[in-house]
FIGUBA-226234 format. One record per residue (C-alpha): x negated, y negated, z; residue in one letter; chain. Coordinates in nm, 3 decimals. Example, Ala and Ser with C-alpha at 12.3 -4.5 7.8 and 13.67 -1.06 7.14 Angstrom:
<node px="-1.230" py="0.450" pz="0.780" residu="A" chaine="A"/>
<node px="-1.367" py="0.106" pz="0.714" residu="S" chaine="A"/>
REM end
This chain:
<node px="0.000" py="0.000" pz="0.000" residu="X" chaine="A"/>
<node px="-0.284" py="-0.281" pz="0.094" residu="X" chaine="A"/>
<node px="-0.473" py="-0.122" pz="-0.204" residu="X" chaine="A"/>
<node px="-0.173" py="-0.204" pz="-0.431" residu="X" chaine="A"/>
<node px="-0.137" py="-0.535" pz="-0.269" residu="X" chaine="A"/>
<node px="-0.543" py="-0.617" pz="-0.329" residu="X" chaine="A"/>
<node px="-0.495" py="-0.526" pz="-0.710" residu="X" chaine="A"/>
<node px="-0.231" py="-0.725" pz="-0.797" residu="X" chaine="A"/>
<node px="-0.335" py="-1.036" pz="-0.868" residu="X" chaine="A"/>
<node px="-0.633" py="-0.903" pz="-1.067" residu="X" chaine="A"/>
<node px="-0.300" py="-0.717" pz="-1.273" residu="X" chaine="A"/>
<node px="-0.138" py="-1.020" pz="-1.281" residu="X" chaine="A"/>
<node px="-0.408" py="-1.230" pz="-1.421" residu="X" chaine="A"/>
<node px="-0.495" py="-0.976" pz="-1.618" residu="X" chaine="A"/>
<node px="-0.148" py="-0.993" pz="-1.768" residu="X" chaine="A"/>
<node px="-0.153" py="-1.352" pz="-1.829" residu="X" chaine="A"/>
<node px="-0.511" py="-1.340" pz="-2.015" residu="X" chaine="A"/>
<node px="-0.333" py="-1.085" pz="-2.251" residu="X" chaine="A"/>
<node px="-0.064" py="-1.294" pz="-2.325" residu="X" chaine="A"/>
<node px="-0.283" py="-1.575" pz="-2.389" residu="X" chaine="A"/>
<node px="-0.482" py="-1.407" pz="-2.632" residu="X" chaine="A"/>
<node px="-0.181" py="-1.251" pz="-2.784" residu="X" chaine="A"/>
<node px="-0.041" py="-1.638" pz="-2.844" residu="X" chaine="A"/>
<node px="-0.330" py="-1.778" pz="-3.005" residu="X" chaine="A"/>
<node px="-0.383" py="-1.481" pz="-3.213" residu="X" chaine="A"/>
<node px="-0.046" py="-1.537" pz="-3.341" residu="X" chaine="A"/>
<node px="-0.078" py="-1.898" pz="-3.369" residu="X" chaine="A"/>
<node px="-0.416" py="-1.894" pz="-3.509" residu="X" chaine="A"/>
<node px="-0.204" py="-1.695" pz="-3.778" residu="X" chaine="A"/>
<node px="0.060" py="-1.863" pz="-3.827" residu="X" chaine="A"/>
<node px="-0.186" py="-2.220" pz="-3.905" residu="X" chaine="A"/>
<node px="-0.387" py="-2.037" pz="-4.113" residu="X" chaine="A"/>
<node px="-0.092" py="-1.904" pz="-4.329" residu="X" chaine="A"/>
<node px="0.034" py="-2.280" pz="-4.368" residu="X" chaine="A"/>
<node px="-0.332" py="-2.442" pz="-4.455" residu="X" chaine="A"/>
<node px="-0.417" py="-2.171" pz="-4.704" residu="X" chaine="A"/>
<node px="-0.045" py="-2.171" pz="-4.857" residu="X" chaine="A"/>
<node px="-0.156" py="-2.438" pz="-5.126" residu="X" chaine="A"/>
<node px="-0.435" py="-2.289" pz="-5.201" residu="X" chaine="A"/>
<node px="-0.293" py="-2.019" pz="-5.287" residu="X" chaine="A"/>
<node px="-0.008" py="-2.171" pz="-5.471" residu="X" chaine="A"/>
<node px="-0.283" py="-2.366" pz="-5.681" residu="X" chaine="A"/>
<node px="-0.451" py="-2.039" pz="-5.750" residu="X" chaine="A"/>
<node px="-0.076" py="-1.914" pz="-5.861" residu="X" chaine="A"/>
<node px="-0.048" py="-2.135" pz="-6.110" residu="X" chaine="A"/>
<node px="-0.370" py="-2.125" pz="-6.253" residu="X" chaine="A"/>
<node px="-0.330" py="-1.735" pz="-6.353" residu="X" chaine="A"/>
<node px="-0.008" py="-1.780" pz="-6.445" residu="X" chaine="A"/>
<node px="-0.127" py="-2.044" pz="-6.687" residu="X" chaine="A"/>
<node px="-0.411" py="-1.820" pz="-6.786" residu="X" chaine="A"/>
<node px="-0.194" py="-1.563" pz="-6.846" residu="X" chaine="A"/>
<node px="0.058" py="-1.745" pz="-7.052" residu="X" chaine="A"/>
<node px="-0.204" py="-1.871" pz="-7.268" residu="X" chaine="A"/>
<node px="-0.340" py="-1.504" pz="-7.384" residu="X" chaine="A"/>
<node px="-0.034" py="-1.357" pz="-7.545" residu="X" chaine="A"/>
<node px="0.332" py="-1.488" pz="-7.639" residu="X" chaine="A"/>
<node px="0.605" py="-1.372" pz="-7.439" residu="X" chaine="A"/>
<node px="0.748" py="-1.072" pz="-7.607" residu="X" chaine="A"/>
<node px="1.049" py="-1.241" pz="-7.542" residu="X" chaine="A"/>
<node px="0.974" py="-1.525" pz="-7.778" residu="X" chaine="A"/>
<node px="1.157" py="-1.413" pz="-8.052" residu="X" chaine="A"/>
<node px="1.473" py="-1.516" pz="-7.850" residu="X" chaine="A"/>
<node px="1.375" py="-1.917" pz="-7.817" residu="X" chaine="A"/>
<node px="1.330" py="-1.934" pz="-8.196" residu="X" chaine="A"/>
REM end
């Protein structure tokens, strides 16, 4: 019982260092996904382009 007593605030702060890794893991995510969304939008567009310009749509036919 006084052993249980003893450990638990080492459990408890143990707990709360856990969570507050877990938080700014997910937050480091979460800024990360909106400073490299542009980026990757940018790079989007620039394959698509690059793709466009190689061949005609097959579909092309169609807009005539």
């Amino acid at each position: 019982m006084i052993k249980t007593l003893l450990l638990t605030p080492f459990i408890v702060a143990l707990g709360i260092l856990f969570l507050c890794w877990f938080a700014v893991a997910i937050c480091s995510i979460v800024v990360l996904a909106f400073v490299l969304s542009p980026v990757f939008y940018l790079l989007d567009q620039s394959f698509n382009a690059f793709a466009s310009m190689e061949r005609p749509s097959k579909y092309a036919h169609y807009d005539q």
